[in-house]
One Martini backbone bead per residue (centre of mass of N, CA, C, O) as a GRO file, in nm:
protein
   77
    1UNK     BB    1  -2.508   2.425  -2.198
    2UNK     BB    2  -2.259   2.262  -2.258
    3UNK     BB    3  -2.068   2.448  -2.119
    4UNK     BB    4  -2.163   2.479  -1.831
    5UNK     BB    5  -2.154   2.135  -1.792
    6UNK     BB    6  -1.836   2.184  -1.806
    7UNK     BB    7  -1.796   2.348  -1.596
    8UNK     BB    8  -1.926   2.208  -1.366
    9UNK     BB    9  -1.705   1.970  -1.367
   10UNK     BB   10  -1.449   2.133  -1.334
   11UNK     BB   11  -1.510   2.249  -1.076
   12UNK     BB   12  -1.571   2.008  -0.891
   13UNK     BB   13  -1.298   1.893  -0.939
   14UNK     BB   14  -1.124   2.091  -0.833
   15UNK     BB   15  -1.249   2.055  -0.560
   16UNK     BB   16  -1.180   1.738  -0.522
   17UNK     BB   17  -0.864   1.837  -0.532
   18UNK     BB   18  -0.838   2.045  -0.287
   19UNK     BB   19  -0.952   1.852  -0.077
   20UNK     BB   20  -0.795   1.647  -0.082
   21UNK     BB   21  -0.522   1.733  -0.027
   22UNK     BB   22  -0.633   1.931   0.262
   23UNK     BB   23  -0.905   1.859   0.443
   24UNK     BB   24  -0.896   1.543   0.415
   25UNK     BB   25  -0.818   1.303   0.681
   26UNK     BB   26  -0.634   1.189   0.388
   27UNK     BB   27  -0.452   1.361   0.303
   28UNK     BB   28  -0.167   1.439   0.129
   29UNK     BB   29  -0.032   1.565   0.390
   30UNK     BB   30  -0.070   1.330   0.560
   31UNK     BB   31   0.070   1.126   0.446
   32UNK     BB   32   0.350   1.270   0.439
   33UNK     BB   33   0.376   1.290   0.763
   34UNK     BB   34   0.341   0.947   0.772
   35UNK     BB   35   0.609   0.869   0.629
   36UNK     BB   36   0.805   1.011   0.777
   37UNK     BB   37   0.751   0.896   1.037
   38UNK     BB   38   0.811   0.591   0.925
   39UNK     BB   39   1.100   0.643   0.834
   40UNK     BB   40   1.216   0.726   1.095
   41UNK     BB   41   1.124   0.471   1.255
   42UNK     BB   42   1.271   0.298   1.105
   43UNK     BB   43   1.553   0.384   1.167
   44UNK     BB   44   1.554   0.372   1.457
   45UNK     BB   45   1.497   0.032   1.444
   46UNK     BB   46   1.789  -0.003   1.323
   47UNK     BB   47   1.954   0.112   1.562
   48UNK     BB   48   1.827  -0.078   1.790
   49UNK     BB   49   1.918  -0.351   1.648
   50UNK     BB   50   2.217  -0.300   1.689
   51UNK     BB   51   2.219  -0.239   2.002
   52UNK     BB   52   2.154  -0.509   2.055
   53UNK     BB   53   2.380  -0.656   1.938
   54UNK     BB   54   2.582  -0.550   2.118
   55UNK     BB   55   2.476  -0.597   2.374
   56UNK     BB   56   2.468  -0.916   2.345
   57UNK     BB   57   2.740  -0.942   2.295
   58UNK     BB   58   2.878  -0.811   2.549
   59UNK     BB   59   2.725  -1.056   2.737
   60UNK     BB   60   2.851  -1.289   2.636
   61UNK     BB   61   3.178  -1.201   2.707
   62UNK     BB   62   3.130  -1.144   3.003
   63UNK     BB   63   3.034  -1.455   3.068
   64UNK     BB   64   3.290  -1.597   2.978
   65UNK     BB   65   3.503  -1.475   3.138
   66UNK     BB   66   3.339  -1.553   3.402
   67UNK     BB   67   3.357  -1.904   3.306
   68UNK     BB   68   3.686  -1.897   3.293
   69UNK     BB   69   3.741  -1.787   3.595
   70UNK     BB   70   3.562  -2.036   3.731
   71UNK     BB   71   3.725  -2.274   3.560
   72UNK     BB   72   4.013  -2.180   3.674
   73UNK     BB   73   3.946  -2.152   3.989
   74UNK     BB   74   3.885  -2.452   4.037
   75UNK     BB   75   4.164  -2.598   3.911
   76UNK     BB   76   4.331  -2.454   4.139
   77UNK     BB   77   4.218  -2.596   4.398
   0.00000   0.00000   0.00000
């Protein structure tokens, strides 16, 4: 009676790290998808960081010349 009470544990126990594992909702293979899913967007996200940063100089530095451009051709009037 007690081998037989230890396989029915020692079953269940299989079947429920089967379950967890593969079937259900928030399965380890889904976990391990949402994981690489977050580290791509994080990648993505610094890389469009970057892209706003320079961005960013780039229109500043074109305003700047505007700005030298139009106070140097007041000057010279």
């Amino acid at each position: 009676m007690k081998l037989l009470w230890k396989r029915k544990y020692f079953f269940m126990s299989c079947l429920f790290i089967i379950w967890i594992s593969f079937f259900d909702s928030n399965s380890l293979l889904m976990y391990y998808q949402y994981n690489k899913i977050y580290n791509q967007m994080l990648l993505h996200q610094s890389y469009l960081k970057k892209k706003i940063a320079k961005e960013k100089y780039l229109t500043k530095k074109i305003f700047d010349n505007i700005r030298q451009k139009s106070s140097s051709s007041h000057i010279n009037k």
